[in-house]
NUMIVEX-836740 format. One record per residue (C-alpha): x, y, z; residue number from 1; residue in three letters. Coordinates in nm, 2 decimals, decimal comma. Example, Ala and Ser with C-alpha at 12.3 -4.5 7.8 and 13.67 -1.06 7.14 Angstrom:
# residues 2
+--------+--------+--------+-----+--------+
:     px :     py :     pz : num : residu :
+--------+--------+--------+-----+--------+
:   1,23 :  -0,45 :   0,78 :   1 :    ALA :
:   1,37 :  -0,11 :   0,71 :   2 :    SER :
+--------+--------+--------+-----+--------+
# end
This chain:
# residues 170
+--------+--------+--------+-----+--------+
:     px :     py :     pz : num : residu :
+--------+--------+--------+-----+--------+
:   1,46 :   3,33 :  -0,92 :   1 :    UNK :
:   1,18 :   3,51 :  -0,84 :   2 :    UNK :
:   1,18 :   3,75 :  -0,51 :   3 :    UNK :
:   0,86 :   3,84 :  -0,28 :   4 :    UNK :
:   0,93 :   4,19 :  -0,20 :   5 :    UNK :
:   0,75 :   4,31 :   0,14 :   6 :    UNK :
:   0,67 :   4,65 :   0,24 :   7 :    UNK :
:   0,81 :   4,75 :   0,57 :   8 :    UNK :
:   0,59 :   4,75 :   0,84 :   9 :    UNK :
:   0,49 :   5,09 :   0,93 :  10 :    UNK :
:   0,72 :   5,24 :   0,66 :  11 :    UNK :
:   0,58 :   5,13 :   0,39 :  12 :    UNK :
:   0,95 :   5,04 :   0,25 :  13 :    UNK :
:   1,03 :   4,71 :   0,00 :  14 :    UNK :
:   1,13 :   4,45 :   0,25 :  15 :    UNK :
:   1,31 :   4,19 :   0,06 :  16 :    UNK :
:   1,30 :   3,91 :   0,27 :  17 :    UNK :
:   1,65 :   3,77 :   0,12 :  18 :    UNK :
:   1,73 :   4,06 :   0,42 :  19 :    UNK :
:   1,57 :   3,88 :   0,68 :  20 :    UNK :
:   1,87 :   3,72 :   0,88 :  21 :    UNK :
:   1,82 :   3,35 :   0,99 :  22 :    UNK :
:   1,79 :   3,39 :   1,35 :  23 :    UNK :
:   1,87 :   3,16 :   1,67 :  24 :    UNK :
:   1,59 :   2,99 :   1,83 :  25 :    UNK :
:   1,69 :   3,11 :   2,18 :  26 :    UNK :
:   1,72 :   3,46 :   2,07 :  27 :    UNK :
:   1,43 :   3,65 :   2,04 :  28 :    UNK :
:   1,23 :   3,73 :   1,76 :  29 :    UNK :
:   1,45 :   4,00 :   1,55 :  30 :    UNK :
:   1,36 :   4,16 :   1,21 :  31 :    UNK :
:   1,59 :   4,37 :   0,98 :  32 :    UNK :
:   1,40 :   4,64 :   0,86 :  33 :    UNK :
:   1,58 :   4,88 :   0,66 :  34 :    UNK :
:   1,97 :   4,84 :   0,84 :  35 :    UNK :
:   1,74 :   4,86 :   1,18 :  36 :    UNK :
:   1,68 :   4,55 :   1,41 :  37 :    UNK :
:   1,32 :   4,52 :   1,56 :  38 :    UNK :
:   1,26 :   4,31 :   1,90 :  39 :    UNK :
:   0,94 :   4,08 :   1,85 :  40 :    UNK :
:   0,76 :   4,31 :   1,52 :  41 :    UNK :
:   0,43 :   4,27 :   1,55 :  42 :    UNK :
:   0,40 :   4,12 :   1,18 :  43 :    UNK :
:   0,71 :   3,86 :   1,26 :  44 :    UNK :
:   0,49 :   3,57 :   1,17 :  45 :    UNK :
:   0,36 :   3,70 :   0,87 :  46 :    UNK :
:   0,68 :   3,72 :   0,75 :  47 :    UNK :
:   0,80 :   3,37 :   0,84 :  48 :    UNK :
:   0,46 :   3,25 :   0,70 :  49 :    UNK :
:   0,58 :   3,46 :   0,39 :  50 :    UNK :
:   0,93 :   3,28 :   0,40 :  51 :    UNK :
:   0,77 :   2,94 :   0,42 :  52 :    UNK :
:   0,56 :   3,03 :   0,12 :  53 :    UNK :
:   0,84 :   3,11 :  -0,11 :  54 :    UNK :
:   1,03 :   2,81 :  -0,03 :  55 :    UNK :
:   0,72 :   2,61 :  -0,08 :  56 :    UNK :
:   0,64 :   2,76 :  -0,40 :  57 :    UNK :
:   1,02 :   2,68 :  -0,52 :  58 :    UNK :
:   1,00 :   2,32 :  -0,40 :  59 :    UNK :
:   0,62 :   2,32 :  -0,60 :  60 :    UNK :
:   0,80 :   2,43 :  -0,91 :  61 :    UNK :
:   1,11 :   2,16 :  -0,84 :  62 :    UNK :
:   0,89 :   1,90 :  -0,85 :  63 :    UNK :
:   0,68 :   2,02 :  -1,17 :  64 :    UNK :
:   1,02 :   2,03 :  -1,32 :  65 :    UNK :
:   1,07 :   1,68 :  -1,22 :  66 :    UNK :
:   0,78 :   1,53 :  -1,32 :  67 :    UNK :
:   0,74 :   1,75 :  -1,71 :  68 :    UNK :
:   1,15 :   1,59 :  -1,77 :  69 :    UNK :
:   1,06 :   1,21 :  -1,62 :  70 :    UNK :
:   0,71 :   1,23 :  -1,61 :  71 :    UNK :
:   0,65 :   0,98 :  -1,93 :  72 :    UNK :
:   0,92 :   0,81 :  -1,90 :  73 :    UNK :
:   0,77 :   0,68 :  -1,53 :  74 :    UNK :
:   0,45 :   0,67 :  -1,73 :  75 :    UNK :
:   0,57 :   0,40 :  -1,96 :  76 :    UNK :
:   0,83 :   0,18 :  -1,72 :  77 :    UNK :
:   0,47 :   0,18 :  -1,48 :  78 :    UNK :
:   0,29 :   0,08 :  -1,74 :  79 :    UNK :
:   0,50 :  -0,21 :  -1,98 :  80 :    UNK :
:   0,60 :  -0,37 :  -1,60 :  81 :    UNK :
:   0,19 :  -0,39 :  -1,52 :  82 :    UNK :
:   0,10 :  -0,48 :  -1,87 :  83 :    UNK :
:  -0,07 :  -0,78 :  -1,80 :  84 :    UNK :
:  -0,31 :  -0,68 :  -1,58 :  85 :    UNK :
:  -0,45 :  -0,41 :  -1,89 :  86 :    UNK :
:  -0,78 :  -0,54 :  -2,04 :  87 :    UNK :
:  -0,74 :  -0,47 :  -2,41 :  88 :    UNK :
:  -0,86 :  -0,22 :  -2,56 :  89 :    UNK :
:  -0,87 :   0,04 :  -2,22 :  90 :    UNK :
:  -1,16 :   0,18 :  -2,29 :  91 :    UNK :
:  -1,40 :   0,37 :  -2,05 :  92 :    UNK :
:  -1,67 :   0,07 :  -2,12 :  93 :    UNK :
:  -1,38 :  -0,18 :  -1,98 :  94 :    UNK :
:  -1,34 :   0,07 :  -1,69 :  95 :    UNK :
:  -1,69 :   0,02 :  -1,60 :  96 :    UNK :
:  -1,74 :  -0,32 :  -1,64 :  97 :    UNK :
:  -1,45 :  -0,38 :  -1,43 :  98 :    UNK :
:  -1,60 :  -0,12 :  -1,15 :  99 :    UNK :
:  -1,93 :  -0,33 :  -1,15 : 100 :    UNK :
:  -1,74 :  -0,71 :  -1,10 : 101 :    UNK :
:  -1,57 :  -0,53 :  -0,83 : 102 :    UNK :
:  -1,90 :  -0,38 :  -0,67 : 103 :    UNK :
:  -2,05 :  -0,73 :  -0,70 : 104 :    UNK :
:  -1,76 :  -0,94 :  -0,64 : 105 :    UNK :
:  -1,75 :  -0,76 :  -0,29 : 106 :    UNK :
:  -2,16 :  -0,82 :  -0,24 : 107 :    UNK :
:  -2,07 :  -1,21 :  -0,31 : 108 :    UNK :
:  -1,84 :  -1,20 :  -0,06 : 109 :    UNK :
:  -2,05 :  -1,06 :   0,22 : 110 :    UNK :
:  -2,22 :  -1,40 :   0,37 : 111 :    UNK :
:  -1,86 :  -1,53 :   0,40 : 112 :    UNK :
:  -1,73 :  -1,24 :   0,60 : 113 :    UNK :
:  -2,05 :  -1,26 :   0,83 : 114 :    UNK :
:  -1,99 :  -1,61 :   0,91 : 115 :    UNK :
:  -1,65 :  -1,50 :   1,01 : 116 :    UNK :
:  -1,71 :  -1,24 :   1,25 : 117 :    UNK :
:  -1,95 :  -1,48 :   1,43 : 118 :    UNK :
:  -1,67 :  -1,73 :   1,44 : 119 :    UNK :
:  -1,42 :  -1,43 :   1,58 : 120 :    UNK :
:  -1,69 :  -1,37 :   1,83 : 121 :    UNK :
:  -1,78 :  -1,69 :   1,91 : 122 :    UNK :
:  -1,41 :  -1,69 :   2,02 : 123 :    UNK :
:  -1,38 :  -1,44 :   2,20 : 124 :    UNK :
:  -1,69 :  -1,54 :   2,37 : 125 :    UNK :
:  -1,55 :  -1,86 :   2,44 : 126 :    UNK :
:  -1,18 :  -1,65 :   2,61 : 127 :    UNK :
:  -1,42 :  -1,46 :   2,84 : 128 :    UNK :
:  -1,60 :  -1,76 :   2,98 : 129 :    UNK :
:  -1,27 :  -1,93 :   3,02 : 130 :    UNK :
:  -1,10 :  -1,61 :   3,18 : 131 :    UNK :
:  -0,98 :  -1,76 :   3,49 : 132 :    UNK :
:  -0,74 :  -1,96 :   3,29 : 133 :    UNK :
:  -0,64 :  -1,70 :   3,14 : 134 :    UNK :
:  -0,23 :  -1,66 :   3,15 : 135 :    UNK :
:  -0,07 :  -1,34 :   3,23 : 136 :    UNK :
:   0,06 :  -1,30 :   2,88 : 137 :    UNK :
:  -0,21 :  -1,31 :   2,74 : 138 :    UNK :
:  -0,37 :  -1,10 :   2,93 : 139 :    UNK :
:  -0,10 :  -0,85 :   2,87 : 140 :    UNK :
:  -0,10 :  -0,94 :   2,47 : 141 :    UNK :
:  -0,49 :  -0,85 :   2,45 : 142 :    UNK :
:  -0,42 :  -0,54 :   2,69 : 143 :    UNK :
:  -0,14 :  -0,42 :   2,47 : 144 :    UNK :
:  -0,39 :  -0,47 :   2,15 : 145 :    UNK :
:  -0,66 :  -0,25 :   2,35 : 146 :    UNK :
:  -0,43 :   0,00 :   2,37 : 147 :    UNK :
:  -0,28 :   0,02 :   2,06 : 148 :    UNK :
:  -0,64 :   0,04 :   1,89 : 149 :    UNK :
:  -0,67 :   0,37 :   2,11 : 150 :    UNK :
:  -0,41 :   0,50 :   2,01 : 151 :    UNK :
:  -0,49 :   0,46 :   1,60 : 152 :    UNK :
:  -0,80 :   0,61 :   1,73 : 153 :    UNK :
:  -0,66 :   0,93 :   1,89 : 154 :    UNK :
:  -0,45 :   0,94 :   1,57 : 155 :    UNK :
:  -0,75 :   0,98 :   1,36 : 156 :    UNK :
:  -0,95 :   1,17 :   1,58 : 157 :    UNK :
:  -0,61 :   1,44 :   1,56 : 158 :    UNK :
:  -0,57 :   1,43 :   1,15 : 159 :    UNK :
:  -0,96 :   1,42 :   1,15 : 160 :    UNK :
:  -0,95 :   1,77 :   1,35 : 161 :    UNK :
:  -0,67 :   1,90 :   1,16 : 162 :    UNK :
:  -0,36 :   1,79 :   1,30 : 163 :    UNK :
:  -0,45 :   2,00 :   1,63 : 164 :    UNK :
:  -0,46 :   1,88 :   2,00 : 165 :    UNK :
:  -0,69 :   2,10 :   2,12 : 166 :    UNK :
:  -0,97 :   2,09 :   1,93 : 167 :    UNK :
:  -1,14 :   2,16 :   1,59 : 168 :    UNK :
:  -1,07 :   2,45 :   1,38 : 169 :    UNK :
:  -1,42 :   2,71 :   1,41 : 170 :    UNK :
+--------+--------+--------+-----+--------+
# end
């Protein structure tokens, strides 16, 4: 197991963080330096940051593990269950011609797709001239909808910005 030894802030001491002591969230921030306990050290976060990197480098190496031991052995249960749908020989020319029938097969498809967004809008169209039949639930239904497209929208706009509320990273 390897260790990432720290020096001591100030000190200039080997900090191992094995000596850092898990500490309660509604304490306050405490650091074992050397047998002595610091209230709120100024480099407290570096040294969780620090803990978080060891513990993601040891998951890292769990799952490289993982995947040299079962790696092929995934490999080939993935590919004799999907066997059928593997042109013969795989070569990159296959991969190619396969990429252009896709690109194409979606161009063919684009005149059916416009007529049904006019038909979609033509509906809706049809709702709003008819709106003072409208029932409640309905009403409700459609407002739900409206809603829950803002919200996939704030979601995006927060992953888009970096998983932050507050704005973009600078």
């Amino acid at each position: 197991m390897s260790h990432l030894c720290l020096l001591n802030y100030g000190t200039g001491i080997p900090l191992d963080l094995a000596a850092i002591p898990q500490r309660d969230p509604n304490s306050p921030k405490t650091l074992v330096s050397c047998g002595v306990f610091h209230s709120n050290p100024p480099n407290f976060e570096k040294f969780r940051m620090a803990s978080r990197l060891m513990q993601l480098q040891s998951k890292a190496k769990q799952a490289s593990q993982f995947v040299g031991k079962h790696g092929c052995e995934y490999y080939k249960q993935l590919m004799e269950k999907n066997k059928q749908y593997v042109l013969e020989p795989p070569t990159v020319e296959k991969c190619q011609l396969l990429s252009k029938q896709l690109f194409y097969t979606r161009l063919a498809s684009i005149p059916g797709r416009y007529e049904a967004f006019w038909k979609e809008l033509d509906g809706v169209k049809q709702i709003w001239r008819n709106r003072k039949e409208l029932k409640v639930e309905d009403a409700g239904i459609a407002a739900l909808f409206g809603i829950e497209l803002y919200a996939w929208f704030c979601v995006g706009e927060i992953v888009g910005r970096g998983f932050t509320l507050t704005g973009y990273y600078v």
